[in-house]
C-alpha positions in Angstrom: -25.9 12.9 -19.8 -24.1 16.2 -19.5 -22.2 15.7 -16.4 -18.6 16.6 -17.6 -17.4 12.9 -16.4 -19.6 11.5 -18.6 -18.6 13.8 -21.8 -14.8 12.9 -20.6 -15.5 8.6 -20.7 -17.4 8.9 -24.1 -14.4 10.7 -25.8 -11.6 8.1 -24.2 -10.9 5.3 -26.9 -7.7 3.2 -27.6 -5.4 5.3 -29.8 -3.9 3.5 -32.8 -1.9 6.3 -34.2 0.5 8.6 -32.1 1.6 11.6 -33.2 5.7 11.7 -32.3 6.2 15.2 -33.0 3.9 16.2 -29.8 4.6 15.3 -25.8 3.2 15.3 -22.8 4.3 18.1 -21.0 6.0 18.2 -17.6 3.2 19.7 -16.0 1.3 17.3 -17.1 3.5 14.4 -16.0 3.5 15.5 -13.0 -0.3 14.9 -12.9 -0.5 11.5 -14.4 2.5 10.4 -12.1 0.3 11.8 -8.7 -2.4 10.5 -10.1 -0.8 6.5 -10.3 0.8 7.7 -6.8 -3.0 8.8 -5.1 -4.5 4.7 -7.2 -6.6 2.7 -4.6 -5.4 -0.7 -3.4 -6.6 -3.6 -1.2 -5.4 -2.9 2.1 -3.5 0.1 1.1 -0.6 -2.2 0.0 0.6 -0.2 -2.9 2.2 -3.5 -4.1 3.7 -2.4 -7.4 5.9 0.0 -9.2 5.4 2.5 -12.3 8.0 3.2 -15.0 7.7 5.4 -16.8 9.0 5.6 -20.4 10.3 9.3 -21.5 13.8 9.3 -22.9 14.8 8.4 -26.8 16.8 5.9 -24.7 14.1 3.9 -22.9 11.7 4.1 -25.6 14.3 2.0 -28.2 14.8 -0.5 -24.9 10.9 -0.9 -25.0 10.8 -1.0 -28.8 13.6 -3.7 -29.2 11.2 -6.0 -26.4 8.8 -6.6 -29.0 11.4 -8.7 -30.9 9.7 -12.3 -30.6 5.5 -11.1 -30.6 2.9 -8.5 -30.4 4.5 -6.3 -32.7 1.0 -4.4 -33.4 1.9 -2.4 -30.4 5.5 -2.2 -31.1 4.9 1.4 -33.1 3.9 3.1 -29.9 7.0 2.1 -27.9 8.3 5.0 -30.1 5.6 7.6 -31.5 4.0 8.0 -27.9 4.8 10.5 -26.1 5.1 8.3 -23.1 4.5 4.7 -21.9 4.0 3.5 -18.6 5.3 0.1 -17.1 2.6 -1.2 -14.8 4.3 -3.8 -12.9 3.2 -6.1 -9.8 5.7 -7.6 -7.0 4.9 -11.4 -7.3 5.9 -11.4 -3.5 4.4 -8.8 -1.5 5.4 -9.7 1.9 4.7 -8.6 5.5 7.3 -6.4 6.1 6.6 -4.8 2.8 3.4 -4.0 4.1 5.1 -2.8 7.3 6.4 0.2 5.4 2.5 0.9 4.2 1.8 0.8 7.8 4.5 3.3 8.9 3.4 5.6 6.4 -0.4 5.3 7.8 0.5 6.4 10.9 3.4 9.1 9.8 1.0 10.9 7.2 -1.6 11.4 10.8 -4.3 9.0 8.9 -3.8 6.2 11.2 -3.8 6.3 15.3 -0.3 4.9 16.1 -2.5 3.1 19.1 -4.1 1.4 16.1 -0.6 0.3 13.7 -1.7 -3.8 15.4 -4.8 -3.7 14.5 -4.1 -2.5 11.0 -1.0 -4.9 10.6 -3.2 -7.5 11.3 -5.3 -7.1 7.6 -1.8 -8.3 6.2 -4.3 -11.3 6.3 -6.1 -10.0 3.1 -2.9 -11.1 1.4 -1.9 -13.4 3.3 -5.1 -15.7 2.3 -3.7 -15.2 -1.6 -0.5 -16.6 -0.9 1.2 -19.7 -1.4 3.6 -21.6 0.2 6.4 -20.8 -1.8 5.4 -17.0 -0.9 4.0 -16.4 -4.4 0.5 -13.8 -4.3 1.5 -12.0 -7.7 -2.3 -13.3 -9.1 -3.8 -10.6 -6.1 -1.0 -8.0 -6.6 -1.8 -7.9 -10.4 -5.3 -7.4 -9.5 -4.1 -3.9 -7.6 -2.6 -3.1 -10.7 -5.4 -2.9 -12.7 -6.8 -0.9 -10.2 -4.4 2.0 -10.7 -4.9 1.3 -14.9 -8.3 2.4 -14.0 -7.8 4.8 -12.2 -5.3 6.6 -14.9 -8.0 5.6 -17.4 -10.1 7.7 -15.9 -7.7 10.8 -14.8 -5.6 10.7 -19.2 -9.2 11.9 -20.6 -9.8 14.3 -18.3 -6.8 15.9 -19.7 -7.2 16.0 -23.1 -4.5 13.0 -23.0 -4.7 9.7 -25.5 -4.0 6.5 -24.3 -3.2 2.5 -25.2 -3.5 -0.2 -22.9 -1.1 -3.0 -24.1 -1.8 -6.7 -22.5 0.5 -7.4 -25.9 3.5 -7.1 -24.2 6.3 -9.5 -23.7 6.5 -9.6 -19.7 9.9 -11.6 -20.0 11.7 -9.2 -22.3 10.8 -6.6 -20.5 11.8 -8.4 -17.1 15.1 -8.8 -19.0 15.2 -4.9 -20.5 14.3 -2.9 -17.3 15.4 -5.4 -14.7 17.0 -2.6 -12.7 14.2 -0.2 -13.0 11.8 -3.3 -12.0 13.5 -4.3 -9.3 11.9 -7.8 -9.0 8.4 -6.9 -10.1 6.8 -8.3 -13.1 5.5 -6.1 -15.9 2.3 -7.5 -18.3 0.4 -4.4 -18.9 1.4 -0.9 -20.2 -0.4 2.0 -21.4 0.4 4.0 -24.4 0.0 8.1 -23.8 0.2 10.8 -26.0 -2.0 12.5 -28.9 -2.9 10.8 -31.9 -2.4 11.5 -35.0 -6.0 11.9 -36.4 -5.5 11.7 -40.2 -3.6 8.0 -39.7 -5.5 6.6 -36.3 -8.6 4.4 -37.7 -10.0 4.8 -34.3 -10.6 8.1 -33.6 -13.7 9.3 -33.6 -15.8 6.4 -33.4 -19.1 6.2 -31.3 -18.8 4.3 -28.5 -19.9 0.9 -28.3 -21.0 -0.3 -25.1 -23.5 -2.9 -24.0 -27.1 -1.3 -23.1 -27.3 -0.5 -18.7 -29.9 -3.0 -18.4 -27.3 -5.4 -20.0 -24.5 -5.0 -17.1 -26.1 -3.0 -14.2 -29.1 -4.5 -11.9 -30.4 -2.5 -9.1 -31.7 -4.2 -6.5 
């Protein structure tokens, strides 16, 4: 296929190798970070916070929460150019989605006749929650829809990337408890620019199951 999407998706792999000598610029921060911002979410709930790794500072916090497993990933804490905290809030709430709802009808794409109505699919999350108030299992799944989403966007710019389920979630809890706020961080995503000459993976074809395998039209 030559649609550019395409071209984009078949060049995306999982870096192994960063090269620390080159960043991200700002410009292009600013991109990634509207593009995390603009991520789709059940209900619109947007229940879940971004942080994002940049100084010499944060990067050592990150590298030092790798101290009891997963230290295959610990190398990029430090030789990316940037990694991103995607973390969930184990209790999304009503009145959290209150404030989605106030924005709906401040931004002009909801009828303020209609803020009810639209309080009323609170019940989407609602159904996913426990009675200690727990629906983190649905939250993480929005998540993963903004991982995709910046999946999609890093290759577009020329930009590398890692996804790292090898994190240690309670170190991190512990390391960027302030920046967290109370949500819960188990995925991140290594970005930068490899270094080609070291990074085993770059390069490769792609290796994907045949469309007949995972697509039926019906």
């Amino acid at each position: 296929m030559s649609q550019q999407i395409i071209k984009d998706l078949n060049t995306r792999y999982t870096t192994k190798k960063y090269d620390q000598t080159k960043r991200i610029s700002a410009e292009d921060m600013q991109i990634i970070k509207e593009a995390l911002r603009l991520s789709a979410s059940s209900i619109n709930s947007q229940p879940w916070k971004f942080i994002v790794i940049e100084s010499d500072q944060a990067k050592q916090r990150l590298h030092d929460t790798f101290a009891n497993k997963h230290q295959f990933n610990q190398l990029h804490a430090k030789e990316a150019s940037h990694t991103i905290l995607l973390a969930y809030d184990p209790k999304f709430t009503k009145d959290k989605f209150r404030k989605r709802v106030d924005v709906e009808v401040s931004s002009g794409h909801l009828p303020a006749e209609m803020y009810g109505r639209f309080m009323g699919a609170y019940a989407f999350a609602d159904a996913n929650t426990d009675e200690n108030g727990v629906n983190a299992a649905w939250t993480k799944a929005q998540v993963y829809l903004a991982l995709g989403n910046i999946l999609h966007t890093l290759p577009r710019m020329g930009i590398s990337s890692t996804p790292m389920e090898g994190v240690d979630a309670e170190l991190i809890g512990e390391a960027f408890k302030e920046e967290l706020d109370g949500h819960i961080c188990e995925v991140a995503l290594a970005i930068g620019y490899p270094k080609i000459e070291e990074d085993y993976n770059y390069g490769l074809p792609k290796a994907r199951l045949a469309m007949d395998d995972v697509i039926t039209v019906v």
